[in-house]
N, C-alpha and C positions, 0 to 999 in steps of 0.2 A: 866690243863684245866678243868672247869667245863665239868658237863655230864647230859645231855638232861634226862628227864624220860620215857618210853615208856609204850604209851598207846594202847587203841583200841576203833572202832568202829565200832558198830553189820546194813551193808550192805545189802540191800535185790538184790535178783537178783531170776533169773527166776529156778534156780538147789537149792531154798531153803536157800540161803544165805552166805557173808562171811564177816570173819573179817580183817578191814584195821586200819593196825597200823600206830601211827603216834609220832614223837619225837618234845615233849614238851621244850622250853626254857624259860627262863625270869621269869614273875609273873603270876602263875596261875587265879590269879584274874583279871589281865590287862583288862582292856576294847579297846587296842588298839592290835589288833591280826594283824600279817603279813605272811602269808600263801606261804610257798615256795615247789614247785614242781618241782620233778627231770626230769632229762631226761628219754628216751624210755627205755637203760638197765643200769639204773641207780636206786638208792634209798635217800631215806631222809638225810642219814649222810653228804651227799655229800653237806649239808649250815651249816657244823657245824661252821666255820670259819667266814661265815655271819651274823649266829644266835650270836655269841659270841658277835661280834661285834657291832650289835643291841643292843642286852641287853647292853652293858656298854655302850654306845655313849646316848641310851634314859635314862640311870641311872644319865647322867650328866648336859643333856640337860631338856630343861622346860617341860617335861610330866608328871611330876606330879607324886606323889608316887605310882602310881600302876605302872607306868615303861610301860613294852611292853611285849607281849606274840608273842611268834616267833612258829609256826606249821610244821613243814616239815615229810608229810604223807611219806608213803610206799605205791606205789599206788598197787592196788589190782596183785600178781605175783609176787614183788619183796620183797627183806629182808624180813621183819617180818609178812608181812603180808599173807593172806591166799593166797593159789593159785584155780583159777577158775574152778570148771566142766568143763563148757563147754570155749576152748580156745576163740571163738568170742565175748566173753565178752572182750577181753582184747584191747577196743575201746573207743574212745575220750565222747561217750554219757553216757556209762556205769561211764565213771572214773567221768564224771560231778555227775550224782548219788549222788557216793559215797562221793563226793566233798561236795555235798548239806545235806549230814547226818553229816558228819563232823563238818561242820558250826553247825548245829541244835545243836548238843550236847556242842557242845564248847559254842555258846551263852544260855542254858540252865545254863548251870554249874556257868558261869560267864557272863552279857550279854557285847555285843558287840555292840561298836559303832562307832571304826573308822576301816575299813577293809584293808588290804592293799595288793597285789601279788605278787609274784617274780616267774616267772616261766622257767624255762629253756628248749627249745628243744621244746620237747613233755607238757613239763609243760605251756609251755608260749601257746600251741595250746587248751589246758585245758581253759586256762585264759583265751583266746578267747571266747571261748563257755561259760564258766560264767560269763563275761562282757559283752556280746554283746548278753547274753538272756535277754529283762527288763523285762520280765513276770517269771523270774526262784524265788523261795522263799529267797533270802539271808536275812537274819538277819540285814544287811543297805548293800548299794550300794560299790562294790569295789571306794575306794578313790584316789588310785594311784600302778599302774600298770607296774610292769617289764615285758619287754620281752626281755627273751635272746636268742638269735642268731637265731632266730626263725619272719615267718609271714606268712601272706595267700598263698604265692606262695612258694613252696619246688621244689626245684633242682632236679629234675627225678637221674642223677648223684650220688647224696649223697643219694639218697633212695637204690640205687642197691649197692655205696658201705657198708651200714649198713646193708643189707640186706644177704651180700657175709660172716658174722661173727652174725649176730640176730641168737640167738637160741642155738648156743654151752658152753654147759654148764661149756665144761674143766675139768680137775683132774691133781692135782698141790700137789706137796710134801710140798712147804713153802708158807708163804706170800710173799715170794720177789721171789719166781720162779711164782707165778701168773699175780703181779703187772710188773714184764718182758715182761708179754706174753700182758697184757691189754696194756701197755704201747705201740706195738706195733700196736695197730688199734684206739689209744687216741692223735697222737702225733698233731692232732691240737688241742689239749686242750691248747697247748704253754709249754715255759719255769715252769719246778718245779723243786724245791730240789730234791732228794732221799726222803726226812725227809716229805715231802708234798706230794709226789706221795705213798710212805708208806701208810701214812694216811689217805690217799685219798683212797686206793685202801684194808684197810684191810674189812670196812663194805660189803666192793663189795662180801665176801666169806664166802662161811659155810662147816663145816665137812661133808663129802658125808654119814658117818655111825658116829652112835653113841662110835663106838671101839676107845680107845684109840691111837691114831697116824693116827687116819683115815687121808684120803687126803682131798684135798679142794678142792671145787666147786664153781662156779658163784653162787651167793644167787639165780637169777630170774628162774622161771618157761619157762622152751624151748619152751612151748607152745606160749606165747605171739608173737613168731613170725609168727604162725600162719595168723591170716589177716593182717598182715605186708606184708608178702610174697605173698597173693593175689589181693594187688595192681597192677594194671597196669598205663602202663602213661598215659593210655587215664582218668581213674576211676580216679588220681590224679588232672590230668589237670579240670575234673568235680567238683573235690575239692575245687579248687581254689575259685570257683564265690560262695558255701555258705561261705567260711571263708571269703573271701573280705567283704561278706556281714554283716558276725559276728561283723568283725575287726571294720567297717563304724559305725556299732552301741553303738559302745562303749563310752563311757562318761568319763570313767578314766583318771587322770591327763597318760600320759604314757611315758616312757622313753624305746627306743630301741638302747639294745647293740649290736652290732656285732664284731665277729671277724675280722677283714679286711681280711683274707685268708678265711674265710670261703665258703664251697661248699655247704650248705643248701640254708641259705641267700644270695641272689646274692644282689650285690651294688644297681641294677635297683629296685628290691622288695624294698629296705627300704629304699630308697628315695622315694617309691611310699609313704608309709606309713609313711612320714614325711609331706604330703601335702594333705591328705584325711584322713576321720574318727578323731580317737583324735589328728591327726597330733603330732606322738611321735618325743618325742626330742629323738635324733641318736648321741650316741656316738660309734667312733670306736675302737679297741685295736689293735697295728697292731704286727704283726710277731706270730698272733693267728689265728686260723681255726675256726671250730667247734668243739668244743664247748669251749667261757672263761668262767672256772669254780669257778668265784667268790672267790678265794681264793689271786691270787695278790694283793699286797696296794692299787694299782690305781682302780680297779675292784672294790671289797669292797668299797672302797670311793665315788667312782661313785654312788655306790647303796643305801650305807646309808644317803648320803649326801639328796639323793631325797626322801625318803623314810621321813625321820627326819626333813628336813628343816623346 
């Protein structure tokens, strides 16, 4: 397997600033960038099987010799990236921000002309709020828009069971005694190997000390669950009508995936969101939850097929 480069991006925030790292694929020159964001306690590695993909499918297809540039940040508290002062940074306007520096620097260095999203969870509520701001500065308009398992209306349900595990950071002897324990509150991610949930789950960790044989920990910052956990249903349910609002204003071609088991996305929410706003085309994956995590054939295929056509 190739392997992504890892960069950074100098963030402003109100405690003086941080830095958000982000893993680099494809042709650093690309003019055709496809920006993918992880879930809530999640990181970047978690599209490496997407980004692969990407690159060779536009290496063979008519894009032209600069190919495609594939982005998947660490958003600010997770893997590599800094973690915040103050925990209430660790919200949907803050991460737009740092979204909006990201772009700046990436169309600097190389500009930018065709945008594209893939956001998962938390990332596809991202994508929300930078499609559905037209006054926000992007570099040109997102083109075409994933959201995965994710829309304006969240399952009070699935917020208290993410909520009952947001924050424990864990201490684990191996990688397969960790990926055991995550696999435990993942299993509507659906069907994986051994060999795919491995891999899936070793970015997830980092040594607790620098000592040789230390133990492992969850990469993210326990803080982030902070205004997580000071949600309520009614402050959610008040959610709902600006993200409808967001969602309505969006212009992106859009494609919504769901889990068919999933507890975030109910059936009713993304049939709403098949027939208002960019009226996204809805594919479903069935014997999956929350979250399909883009690593299946049929998943990938889905995504590049829209993404590439």
């Amino acid at each position: 397997m190739t392997q992504p480069s890892l960069n950074h991006v100098n963030c402003l925030d109100a405690a003086g600033g941080h830095r958000m790292a982000y893993w680099q694929w494809g042709q650093p020159e690309s003019s055709h960038v496809v920006v993918c964001v992880h879930g809530l306690s999640r990181q970047g590695r978690d599209f490496d099987v997407l980004a692969q993909a990407l690159c060779e499918q536009a290496g063979m297809s008519a894009q032209g010799p600069g190919g495609i540039r594939v982005i998947c940040p660490d958003i600010a508290g997770r893997g590599e990236s800094d973690w915040l002062k103050d925990p209430m940074g660790y919200q949907v306007p803050a991460y737009v921000a740092d979204i909006l520096a990201l772009l700046a620097q990436l169309h600097a260095a190389s500009p930018i002309t065709t945008l594209d999203w893939v956001g998962t969870s938390m990332g596809g509520l991202i994508g929300m709020a930078v499609c559905g701001q037209p006054g926000l500065p992007l570099p040109v308009p997102v083109r075409r828009l994933v959201l995965n398992d994710v829309g304006p209306a969240i399952e009070w349900q699935a917020i208290l069971r993410i909520g009952a595990y947001l924050g424990e950071s864990g201490n684990f002897n191996t990688v397969q005694e960790a990926a055991d324990a995550m696999w435990t509150v993942s299993q509507g991610f659906g069907p994986h190997t051994p060999e795919q949930w491995l891999a899936l789950s070793r970015p997830m960790l980092k040594p607790v000390s620098q000592a040789a044989g230390s133990p492992l920990r969850l990469h993210y910052d326990p803080a982030i669950a902070v205004p997580f956990k000071l949600a309520t249903e009614a402050s959610a349910r008040e959610g709902e009508a600006m993200l409808w609002q967001l969602y309505d204003n969006i212009t992106a071609r859009t494609l919504l995936i769901r889990g068919a088991l999933s507890d975030l996305l109910s059936p009713e929410t993304a049939r709403a969101m098949t027939g208002r706003g960019p009226h996204a085309r809805l594919i479903e994956f069935e014997g999956i939850g929350h979250v399909p995590t883009l690593i299946a054939k049929d998943q990938v295929a889905a995504v590049t097929e829209f993404l590439l056509a």
